[in-house]
C-alpha positions in Angstrom: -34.8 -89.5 21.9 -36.2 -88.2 24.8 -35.5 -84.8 26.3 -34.8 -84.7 30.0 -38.0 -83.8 32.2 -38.5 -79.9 33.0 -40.4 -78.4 35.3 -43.1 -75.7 33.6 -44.8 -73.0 35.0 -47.5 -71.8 32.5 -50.3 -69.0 33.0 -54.3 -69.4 33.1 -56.5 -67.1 32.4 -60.0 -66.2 31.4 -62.5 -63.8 31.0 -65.4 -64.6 28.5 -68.2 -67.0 30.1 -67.9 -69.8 32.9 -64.7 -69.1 33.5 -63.4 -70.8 36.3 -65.1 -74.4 34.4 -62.5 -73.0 31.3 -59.5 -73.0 33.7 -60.6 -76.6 35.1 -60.8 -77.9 31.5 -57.2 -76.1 30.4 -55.8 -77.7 33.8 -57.5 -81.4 32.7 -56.6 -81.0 29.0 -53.2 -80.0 29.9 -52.9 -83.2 32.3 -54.2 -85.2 29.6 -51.4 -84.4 27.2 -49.2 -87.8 26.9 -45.7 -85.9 28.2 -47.1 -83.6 31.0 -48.1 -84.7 34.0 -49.8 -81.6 36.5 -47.7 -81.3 39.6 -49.1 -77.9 41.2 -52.4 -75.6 40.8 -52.3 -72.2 42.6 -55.6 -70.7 43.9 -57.9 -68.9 41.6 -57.1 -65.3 41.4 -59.7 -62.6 40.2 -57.9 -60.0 38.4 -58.3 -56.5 36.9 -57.5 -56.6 32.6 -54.5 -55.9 31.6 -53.5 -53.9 28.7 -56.8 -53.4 27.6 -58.6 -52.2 30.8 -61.9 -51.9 29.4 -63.3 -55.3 29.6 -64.3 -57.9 32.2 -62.3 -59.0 35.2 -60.0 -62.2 34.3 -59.8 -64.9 36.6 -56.5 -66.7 36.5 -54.3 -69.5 37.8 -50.4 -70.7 37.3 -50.3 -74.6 37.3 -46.7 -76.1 37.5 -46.4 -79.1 34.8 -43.5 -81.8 34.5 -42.6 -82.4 30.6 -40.4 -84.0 28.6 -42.3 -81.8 25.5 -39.6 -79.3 23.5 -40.5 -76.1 24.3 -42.0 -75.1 20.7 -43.8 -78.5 20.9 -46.0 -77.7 24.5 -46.7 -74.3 23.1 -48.6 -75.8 20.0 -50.1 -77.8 22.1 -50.9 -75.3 24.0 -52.5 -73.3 21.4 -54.6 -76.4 20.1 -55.8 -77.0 23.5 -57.0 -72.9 23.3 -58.8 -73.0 19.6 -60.4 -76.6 20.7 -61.6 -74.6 23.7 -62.8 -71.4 21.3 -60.1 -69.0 22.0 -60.7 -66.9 19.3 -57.3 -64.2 18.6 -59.3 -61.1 17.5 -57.5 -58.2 19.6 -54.4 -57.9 21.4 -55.3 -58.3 25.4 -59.1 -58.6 23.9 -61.2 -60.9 25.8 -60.5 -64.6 25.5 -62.6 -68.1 26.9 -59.1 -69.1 28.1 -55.8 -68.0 27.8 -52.2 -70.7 28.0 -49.0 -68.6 28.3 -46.0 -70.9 29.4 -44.1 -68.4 32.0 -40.8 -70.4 32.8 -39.4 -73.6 31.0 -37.2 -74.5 34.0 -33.9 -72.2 34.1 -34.0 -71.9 30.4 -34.0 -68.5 28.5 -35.8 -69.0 24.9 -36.2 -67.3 22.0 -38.7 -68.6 19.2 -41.1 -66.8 16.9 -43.7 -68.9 18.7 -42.3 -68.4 22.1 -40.0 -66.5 24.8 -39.2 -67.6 28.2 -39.2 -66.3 30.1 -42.0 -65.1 29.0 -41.3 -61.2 28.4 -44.3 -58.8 30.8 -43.6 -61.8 33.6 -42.1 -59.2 35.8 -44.7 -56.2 35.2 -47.9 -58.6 35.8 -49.2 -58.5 39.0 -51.7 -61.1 38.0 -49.0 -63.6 37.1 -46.8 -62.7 40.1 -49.4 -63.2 43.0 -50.3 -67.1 41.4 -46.9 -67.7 40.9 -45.5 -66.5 44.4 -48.3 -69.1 45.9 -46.6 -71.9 44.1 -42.8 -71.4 43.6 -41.8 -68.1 45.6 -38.3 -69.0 45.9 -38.0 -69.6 42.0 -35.5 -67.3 40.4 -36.2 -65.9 37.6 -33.1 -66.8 35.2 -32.6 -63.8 33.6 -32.4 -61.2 36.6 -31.6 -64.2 39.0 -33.8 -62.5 41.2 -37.4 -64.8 43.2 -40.2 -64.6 42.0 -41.2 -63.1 45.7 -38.9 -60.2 45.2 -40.4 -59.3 41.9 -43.8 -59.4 43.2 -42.7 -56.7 45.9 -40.7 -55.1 43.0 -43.8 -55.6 40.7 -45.2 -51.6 39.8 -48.6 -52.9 38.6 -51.8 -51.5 40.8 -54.6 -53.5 39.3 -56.4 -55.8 41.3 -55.4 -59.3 42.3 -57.4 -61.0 44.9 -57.5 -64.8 45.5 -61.0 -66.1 45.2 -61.0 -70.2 46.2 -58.3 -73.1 46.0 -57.4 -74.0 42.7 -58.5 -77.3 42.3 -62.5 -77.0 42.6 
């Protein structure tokens, strides 16, 4: 049986060589998957690390996805997509050829071993926020039933965010 089609916003980001060609072939991997179909691509933002500070700027992107895929299910997915793409998971916030974090699985607050959503540093991520805010700034986040605008003006993190081209070239 089918589950009921969800709207999901999930995170892109990269660091470690061509990376805006890695965030095009996440987006086109992710569209090719038979129960997603890509409904939204913010611009590309170029963004200070996070967590570990001293390594090269990310660039990143939040694409909005229609699925009928059980949460647990896209995030596996997810994560093949990464290793077939040479993510490679040697240190925490280390840098990565691309990076797949799913951010909101429509209203739904989740807890797996695999997977939380929302996902948990959503609301201290600056890099997440401004993406986000371009695509769905009246969303509200279902656990502090707050927008996603609010928490970028609410958002504490300084580092650098600055859009750097539409996300679709």
């Amino acid at each position: 049986m089918a589950l009921p089609e969800v709207h999901v916003f999930i995170g892109l980001g990269s660091n470690e060589g061509d990376s805006l060609q890695h965030l095009s072939d996440a987006r086109r991997n992710i569209g090719e998957l038979p129960e997603a179909n890509l409904i939204a691509t913010s611009s590309f933002y170029r963004t200070a690390a996070w967590g570990k500070t001293d390594q090269p700027d990310f660039i990143n992107q939040v694409i909005q996805v229609s699925t009928t895929y059980h949460p647990e299910e896209l995030m596996l997915l997810l994560l093949e997509i990464e290793e077939q793409m040479g993510r490679k998971r040697e240190e925490k916030w280390g840098p990565r050829s691309i990076d797949l974090d799913i951010l909101f699985f429509g209203q739904s607050i989740l807890h797996f071993d695999l997977l939380q959503v929302p996902h948990p540093h959503i609301t201290e991520r600056r890099f997440v926020l401004e993406p986000l805010c371009e695509l769905a700034p009246d969303f509200i986040h279902p656990l502090n039933g707050i927008t996603v605008r609010q928490l970028l003006e609410l958002c504490t993190d300084i580092g650098s965010v600055k859009r750097i081209n539409s996300g679709n070239e």
